[in-house]
C-alpha positions as CSV (number, residue, x, y, z in Angstrom):
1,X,19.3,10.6,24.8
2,X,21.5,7.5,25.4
3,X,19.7,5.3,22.6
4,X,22.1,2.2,23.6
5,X,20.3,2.7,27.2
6,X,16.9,2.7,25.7
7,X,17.5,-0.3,23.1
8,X,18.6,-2.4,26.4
9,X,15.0,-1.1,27.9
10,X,13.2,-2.3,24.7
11,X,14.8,-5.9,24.4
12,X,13.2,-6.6,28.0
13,X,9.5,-5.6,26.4
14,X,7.5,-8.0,24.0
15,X,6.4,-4.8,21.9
16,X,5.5,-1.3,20.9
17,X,3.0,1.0,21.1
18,X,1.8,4.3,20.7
19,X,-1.8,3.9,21.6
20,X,-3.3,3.5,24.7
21,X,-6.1,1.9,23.3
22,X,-3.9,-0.9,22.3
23,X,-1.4,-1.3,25.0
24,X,-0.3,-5.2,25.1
25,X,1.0,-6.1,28.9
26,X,5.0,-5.7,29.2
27,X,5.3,-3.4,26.0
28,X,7.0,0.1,25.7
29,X,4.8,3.0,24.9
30,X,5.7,5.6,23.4
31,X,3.8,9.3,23.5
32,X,4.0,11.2,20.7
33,X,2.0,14.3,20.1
34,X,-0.3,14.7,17.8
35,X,-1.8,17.3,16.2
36,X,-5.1,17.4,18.6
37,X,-3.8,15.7,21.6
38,X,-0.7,14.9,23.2
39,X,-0.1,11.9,23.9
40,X,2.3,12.6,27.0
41,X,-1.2,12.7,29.3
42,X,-1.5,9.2,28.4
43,X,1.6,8.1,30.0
44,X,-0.1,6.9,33.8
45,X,-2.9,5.2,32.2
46,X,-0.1,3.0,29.7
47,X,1.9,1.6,32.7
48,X,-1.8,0.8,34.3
49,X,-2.5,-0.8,31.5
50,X,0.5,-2.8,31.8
51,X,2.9,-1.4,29.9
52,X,6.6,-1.8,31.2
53,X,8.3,1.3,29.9
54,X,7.0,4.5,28.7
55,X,8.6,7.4,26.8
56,X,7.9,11.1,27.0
57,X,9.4,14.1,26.3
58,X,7.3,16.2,28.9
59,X,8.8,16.1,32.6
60,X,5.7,17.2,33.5
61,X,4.3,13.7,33.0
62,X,7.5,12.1,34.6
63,X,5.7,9.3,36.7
64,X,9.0,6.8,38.5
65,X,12.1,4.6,37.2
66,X,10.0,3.4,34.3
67,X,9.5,6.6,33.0
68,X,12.0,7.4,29.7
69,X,12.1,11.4,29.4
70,X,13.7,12.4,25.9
71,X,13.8,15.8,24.3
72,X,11.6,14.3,21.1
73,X,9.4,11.2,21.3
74,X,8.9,10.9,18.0
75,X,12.9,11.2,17.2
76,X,13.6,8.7,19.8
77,X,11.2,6.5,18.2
78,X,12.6,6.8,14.7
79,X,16.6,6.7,16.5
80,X,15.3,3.6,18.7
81,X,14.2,2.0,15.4
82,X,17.1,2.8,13.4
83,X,19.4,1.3,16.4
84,X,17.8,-1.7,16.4
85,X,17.4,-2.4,12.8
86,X,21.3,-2.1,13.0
87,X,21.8,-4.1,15.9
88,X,19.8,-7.3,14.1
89,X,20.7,-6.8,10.7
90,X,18.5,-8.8,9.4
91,X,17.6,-8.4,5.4
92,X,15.2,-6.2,4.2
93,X,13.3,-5.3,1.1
94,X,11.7,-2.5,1.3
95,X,8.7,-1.1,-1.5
96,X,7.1,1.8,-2.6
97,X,5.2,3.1,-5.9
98,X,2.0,4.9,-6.9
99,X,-0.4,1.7,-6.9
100,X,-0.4,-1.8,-5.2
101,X,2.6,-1.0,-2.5
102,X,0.1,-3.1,0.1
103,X,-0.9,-6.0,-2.4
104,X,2.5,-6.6,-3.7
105,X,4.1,-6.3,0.1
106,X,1.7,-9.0,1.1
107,X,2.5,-11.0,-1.7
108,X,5.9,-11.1,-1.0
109,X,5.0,-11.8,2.4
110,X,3.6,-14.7,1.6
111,X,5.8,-16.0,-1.2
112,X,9.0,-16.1,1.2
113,X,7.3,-17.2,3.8
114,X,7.0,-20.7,2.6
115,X,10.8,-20.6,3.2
116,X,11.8,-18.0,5.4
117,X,10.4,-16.5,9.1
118,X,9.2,-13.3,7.5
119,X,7.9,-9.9,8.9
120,X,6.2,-7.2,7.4
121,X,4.6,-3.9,7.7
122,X,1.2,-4.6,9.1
123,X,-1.7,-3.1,6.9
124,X,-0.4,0.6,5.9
125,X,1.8,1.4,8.4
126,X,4.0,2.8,5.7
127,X,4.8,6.6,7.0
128,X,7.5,8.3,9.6
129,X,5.6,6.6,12.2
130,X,4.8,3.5,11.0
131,X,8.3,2.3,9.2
132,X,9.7,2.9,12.9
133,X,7.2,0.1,14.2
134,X,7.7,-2.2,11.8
135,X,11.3,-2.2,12.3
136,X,10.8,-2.8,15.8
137,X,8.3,-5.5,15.8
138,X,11.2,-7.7,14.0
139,X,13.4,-9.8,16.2
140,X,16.1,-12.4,16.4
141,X,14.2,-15.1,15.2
142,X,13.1,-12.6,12.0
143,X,15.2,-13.8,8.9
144,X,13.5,-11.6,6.5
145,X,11.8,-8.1,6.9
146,X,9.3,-6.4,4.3
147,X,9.4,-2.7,4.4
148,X,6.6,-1.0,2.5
149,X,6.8,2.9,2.5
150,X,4.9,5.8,1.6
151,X,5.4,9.4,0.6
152,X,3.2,12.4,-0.5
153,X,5.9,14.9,-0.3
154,X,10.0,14.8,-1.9
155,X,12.7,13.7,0.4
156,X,10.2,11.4,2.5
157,X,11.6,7.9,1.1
158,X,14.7,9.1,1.5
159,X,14.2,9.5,5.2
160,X,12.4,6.4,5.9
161,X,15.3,4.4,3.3
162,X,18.0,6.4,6.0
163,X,15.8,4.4,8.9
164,X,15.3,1.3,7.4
165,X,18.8,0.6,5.4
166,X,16.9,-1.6,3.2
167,X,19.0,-4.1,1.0
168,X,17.1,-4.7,-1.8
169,X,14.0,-2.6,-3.0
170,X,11.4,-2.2,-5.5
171,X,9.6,0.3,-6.9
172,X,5.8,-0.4,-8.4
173,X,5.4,1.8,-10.3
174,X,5.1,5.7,-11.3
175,X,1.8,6.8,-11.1
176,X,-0.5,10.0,-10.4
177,X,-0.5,9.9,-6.8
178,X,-0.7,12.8,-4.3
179,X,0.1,15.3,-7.2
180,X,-0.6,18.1,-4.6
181,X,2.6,17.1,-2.6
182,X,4.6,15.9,-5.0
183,X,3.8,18.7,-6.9
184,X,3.4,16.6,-10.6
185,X,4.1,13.8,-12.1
186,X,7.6,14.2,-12.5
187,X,7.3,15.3,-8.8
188,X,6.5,11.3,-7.9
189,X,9.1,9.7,-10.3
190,X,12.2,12.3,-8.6
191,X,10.2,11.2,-4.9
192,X,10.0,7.9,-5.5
193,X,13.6,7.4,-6.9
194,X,14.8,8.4,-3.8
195,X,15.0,4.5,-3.1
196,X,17.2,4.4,-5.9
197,X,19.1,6.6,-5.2
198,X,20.0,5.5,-1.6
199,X,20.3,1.5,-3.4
200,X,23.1,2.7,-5.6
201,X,25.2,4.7,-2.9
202,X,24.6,1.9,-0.5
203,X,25.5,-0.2,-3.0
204,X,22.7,-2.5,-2.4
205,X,20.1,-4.8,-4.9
206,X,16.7,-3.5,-6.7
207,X,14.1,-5.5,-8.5
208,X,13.0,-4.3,-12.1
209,X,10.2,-4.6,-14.1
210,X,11.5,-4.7,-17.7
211,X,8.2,-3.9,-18.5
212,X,8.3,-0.3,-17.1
213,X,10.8,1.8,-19.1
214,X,11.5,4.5,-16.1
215,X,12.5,1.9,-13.7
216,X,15.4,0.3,-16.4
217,X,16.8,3.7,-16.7
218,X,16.8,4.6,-12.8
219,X,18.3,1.2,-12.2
220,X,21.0,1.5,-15.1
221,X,23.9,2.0,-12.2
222,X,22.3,-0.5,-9.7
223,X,23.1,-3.9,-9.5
224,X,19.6,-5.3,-10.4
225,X,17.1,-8.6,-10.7
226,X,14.8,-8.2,-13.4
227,X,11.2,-9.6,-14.9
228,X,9.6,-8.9,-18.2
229,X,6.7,-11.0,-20.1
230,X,8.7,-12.5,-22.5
231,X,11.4,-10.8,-22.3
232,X,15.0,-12.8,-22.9
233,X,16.9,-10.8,-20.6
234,X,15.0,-11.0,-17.9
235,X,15.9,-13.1,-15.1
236,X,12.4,-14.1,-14.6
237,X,10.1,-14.7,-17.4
238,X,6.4,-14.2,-17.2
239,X,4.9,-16.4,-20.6
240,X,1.3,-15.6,-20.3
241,X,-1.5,-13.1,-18.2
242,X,-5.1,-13.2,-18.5
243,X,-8.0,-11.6,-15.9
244,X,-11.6,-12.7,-16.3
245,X,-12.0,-11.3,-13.8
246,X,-9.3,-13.4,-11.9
247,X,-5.5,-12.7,-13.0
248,X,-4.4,-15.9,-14.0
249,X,-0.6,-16.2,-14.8
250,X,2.1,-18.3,-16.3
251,X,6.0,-18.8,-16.0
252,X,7.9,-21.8,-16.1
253,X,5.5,-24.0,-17.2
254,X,3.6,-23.1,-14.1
255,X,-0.1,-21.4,-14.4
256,X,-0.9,-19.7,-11.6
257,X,-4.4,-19.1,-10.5
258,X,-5.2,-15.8,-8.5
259,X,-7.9,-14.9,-6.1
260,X,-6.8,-11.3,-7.5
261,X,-9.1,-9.5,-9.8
262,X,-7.9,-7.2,-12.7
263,X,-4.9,-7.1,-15.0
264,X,-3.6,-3.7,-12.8
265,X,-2.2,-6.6,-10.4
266,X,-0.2,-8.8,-12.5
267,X,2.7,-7.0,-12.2
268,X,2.3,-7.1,-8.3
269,X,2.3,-10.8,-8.7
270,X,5.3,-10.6,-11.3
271,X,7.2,-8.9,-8.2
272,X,6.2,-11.3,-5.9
273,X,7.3,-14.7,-7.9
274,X,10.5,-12.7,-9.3
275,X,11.3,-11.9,-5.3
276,X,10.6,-15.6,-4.2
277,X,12.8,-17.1,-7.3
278,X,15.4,-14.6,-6.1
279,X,15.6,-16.2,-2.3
280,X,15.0,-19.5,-3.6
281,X,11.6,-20.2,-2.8
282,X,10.7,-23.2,-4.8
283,X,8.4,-22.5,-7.7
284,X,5.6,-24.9,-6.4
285,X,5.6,-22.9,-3.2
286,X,5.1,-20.1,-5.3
287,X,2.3,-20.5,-6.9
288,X,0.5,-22.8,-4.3
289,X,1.4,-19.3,-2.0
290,X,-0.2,-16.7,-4.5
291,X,-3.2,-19.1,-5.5
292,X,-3.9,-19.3,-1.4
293,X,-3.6,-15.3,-1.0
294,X,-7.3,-13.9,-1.0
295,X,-7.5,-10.0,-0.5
296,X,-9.2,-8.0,1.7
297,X,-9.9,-4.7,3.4
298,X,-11.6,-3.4,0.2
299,X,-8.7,-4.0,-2.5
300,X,-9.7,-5.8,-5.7
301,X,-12.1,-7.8,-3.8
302,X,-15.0,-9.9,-5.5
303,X,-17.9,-10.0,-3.8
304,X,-21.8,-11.1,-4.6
305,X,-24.2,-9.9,-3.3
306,X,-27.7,-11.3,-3.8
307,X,-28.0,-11.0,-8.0
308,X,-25.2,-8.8,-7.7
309,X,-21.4,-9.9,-9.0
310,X,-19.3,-6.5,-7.0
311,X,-15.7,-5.7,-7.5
312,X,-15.0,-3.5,-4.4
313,X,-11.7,-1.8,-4.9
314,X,-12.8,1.1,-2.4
315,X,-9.4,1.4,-0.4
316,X,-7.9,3.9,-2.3
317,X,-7.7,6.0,-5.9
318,X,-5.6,8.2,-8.0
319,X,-6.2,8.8,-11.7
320,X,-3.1,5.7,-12.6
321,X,-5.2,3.0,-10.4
322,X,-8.9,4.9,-11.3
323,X,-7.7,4.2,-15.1
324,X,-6.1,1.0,-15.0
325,X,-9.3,0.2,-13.3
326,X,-11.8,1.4,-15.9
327,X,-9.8,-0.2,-18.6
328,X,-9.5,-3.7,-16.8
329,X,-13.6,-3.6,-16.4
330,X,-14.3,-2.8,-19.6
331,X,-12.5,-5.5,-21.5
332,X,-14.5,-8.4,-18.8
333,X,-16.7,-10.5,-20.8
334,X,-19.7,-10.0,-18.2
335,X,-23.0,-8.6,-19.7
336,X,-25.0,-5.6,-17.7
337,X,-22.1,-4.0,-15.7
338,X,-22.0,-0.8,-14.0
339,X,-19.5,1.6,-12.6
340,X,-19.6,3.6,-9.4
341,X,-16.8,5.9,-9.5
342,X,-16.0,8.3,-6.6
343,X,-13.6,11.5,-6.3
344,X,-9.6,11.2,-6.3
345,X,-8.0,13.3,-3.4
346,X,-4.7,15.0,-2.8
347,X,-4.5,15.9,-6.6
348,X,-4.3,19.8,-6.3
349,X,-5.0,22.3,-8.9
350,X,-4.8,19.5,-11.4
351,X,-7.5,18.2,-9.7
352,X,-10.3,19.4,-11.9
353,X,-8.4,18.2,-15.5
354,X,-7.5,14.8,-13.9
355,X,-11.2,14.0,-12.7
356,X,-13.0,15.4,-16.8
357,X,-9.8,13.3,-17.9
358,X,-11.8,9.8,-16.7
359,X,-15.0,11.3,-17.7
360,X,-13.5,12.0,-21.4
361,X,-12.4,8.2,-21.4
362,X,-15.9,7.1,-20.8
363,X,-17.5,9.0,-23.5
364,X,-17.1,6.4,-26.3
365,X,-18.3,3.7,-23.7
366,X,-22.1,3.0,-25.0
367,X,-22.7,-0.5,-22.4
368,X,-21.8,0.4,-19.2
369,X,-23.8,2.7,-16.7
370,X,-21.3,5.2,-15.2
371,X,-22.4,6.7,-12.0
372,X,-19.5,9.6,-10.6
373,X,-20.1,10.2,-7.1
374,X,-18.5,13.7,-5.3
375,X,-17.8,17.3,-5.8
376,X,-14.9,17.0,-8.1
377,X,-16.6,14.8,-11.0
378,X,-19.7,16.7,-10.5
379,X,-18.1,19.8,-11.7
380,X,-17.9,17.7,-15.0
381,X,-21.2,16.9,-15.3
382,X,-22.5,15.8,-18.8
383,X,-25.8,15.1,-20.4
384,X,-25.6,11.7,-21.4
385,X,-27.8,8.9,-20.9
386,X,-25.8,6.3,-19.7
387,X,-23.6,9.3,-17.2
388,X,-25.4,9.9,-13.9
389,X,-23.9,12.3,-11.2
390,X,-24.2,12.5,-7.6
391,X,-22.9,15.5,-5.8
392,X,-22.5,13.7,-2.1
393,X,-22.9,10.3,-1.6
394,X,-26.2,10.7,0.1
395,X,-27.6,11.7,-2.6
396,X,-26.6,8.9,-4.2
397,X,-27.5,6.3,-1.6
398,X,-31.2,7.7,-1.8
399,X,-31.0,6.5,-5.4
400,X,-30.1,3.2,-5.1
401,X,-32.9,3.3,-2.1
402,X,-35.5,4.0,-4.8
403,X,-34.0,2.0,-7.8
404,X,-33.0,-1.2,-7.0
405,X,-29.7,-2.4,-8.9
406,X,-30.1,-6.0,-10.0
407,X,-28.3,-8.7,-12.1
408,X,-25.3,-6.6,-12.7
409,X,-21.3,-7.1,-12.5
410,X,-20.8,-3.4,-10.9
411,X,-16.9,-2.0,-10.3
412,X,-16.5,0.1,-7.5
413,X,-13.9,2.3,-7.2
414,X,-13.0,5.9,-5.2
415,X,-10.4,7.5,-2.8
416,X,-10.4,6.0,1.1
417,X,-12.1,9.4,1.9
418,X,-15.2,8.8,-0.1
419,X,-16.2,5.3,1.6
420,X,-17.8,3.4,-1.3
421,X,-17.9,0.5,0.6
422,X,-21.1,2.0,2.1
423,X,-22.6,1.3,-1.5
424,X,-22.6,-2.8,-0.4
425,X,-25.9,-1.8,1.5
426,X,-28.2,-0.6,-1.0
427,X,-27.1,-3.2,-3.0
């Protein structure tokens, strides 16, 4: 595989792609297998659809002169991408952690792009596949890229660092997330550090939360830029946070008002006005940046709905984000609230403890009607009067058919696998 060859191919297309579905005229598709398909069939039907180039790694699909045949698609993806992030070298800051790797990416997205042309990672893209195409959708005209990756299993951040090379990186945080591949909790701080680790050998920059004693001792080696709330030796100072239900925040004499909800995203904030300070983004850009930012695709988002005030954070849940959650709800000011929590995945034999370990929290809770919906919470059914349990979700929607839920400030919260967004219409 000459990759210099196939990097001189790519520069003459005006994108990637590795679904026909999506095929954009003049761009280079790439066929990589998957497990129920292979993606090499799809070859013919890409350069109908106007793609310029395609790559295989079946002869059998071997079409004309616009055909690439490599041994790996996949690998010549993740070599193509590594190439060219080489051949711009443009700077990157790349992100992972437990909880809010998306938020805080977009947020630094749109923080240094009141100064800089910025690229980042669209939506999750975050894997082996997905760092690869955000590396190749920056170009000469990209001054700054946004890296966010994700990992369920050790030695996965390394790999994607080893792709990306980023320059500077930060970590969220260190939370219980995909336990099953990590193995535990210590599992996800030794995965996660990989980023560290390849920082300090590459001699590159992280950013630190003073505020988060595991990150100040993985970063002791690295040369670092920190925040803290009120902390002297930070280089950025955070004076004040509040969320009711909005996270409202304040440094240098600045208050910043979010469209954020919940005090579980002020330190994605934090990162986000520490990262513009660092590349000089002037502090009125800042905040008239994050105050702009709404969310969306089911994080943190407020919604009403007829009598009904809704905090949807439906995209995702592990028992760190489930908790933080909880906790930011209950301390709201609002009268008549309701939680509708669903099942955590990827959490493994600890499964069972971790879901009776947000059940437990609730128990003291007298106020707020708790409704668990799945298998795994239903396994910790208890008799209490305010504690109702739904074993599928349909059983649960046939509820809210017959009861009607009105007046009420209702969280809802649940891994991307259990679809609580579906609750919006009963509601």
């Amino acid at each position: 595989m000459d990759i210099t060859y196939i990097h001189s191919l790519f520069l003459t297309c005006n994108s990637v792609s590795i679904d026909t579905r999506k095929i954009k005229p003049n761009s280079l598709f790439v066929a990589i297998k998957g497990e129920n398909f292979d993606a090499n069939t799809f070859a013919k039907e890409a350069l109908e659809k106007g793609a310029m180039y395609v790559i295989i790694d079946n002869k059998e699909y071997f079409i004309d002169q616009r055909t690439i045949l490599v041994d790996d698609s996949l690998i010549a993806l993740q070599e193509l991408a590594k190439f060219h992030r080489q051949y711009l070298k443009v700077p990157i800051i790349a992100l992972t952690g437990s909880n809010g790797k998306t938020t805080t990416k977009e947020l630094i997205n749109v923080v240094l792009s009141k100064k800089y042309k910025t690229k980042a990672t669209v939506g999750n893209l975050n894997n082996h596949i997905g760092v690869p195409l955000t590396l190749l959708s920056f170009d000469d005209k990209t001054e700054i890229g946004i890296v966010e990756m994700g990992a369920n299993h050790k030695k996965e951040i390394e790999f994607l660092c080893e792709l990306a090379m980023p320059d500077y990186g930060y970590i969220t945080n260190f939370g219980k997330a995909h336990l099953e591949g990590f193995g535990g909790v210590q599992g996800v701080i030794e995965g996660k550090s990989e980023m560290y680790q390849y920082l300090l050998q590459s001699h590159k920059s992280a950013f630190v939360n003073l505020e988060d004693a595991i990150q100040v001792e993985k970063t002791k080696e690295i040369n670092s830029y920190t925040f803290g709330i009120n902390k002297e030796k930070a280089n950025v100072t955070i004076n004040a946070i509040t969320a009711n239900p909005f996270v409202q925040i304040r440094f240098s004499n600045l208050q910043v008002q979010t469209h954020l909800i919940g005090l579980y995203n002020a330190n994605n904030i934090n990162a986000a006005i520490t990262i513009g300070k660092y590349f000089g983004v002037e502090e009125a850009d800042i905040k008239e940046a994050l105050e702009a930012y709404i969310p969306e695709n089911n994080r943190s988002q407020l919604i009403t709905k007829e009598t009904n005030q809704i905090i949807l954070d439906a995209y995702n849940a592990n028992p760190s984000s489930m908790a933080v959650a909880i906790q930011n709800f209950v301390q709201l000011d609002n009268l008549n609230k309701i939680m509708i929590l669903g099942d955590m995945f990827e959490l493994g034999k600890e499964s069972y403890e971790e879901h009776k370990a947000i059940v437990d929290s609730l128990l003291n809770e007298k106020k707020i009607n708790c409704f668990f919906i799945g298998k795994e919470f239903f396994q910790n059914k208890i008799d209490k009067n305010i504690f109702h349990f739904y074993e599928t979700f349909d059983i649960f929607s046939n509820y809210l058919k017959e009861k009607k839920i009105q007046n009420c400030s209702i969280l809802i919260k649940g891994s991307r696998g259990m679809a609580l967004e579906r609750t919006l219409e009963f509601l």
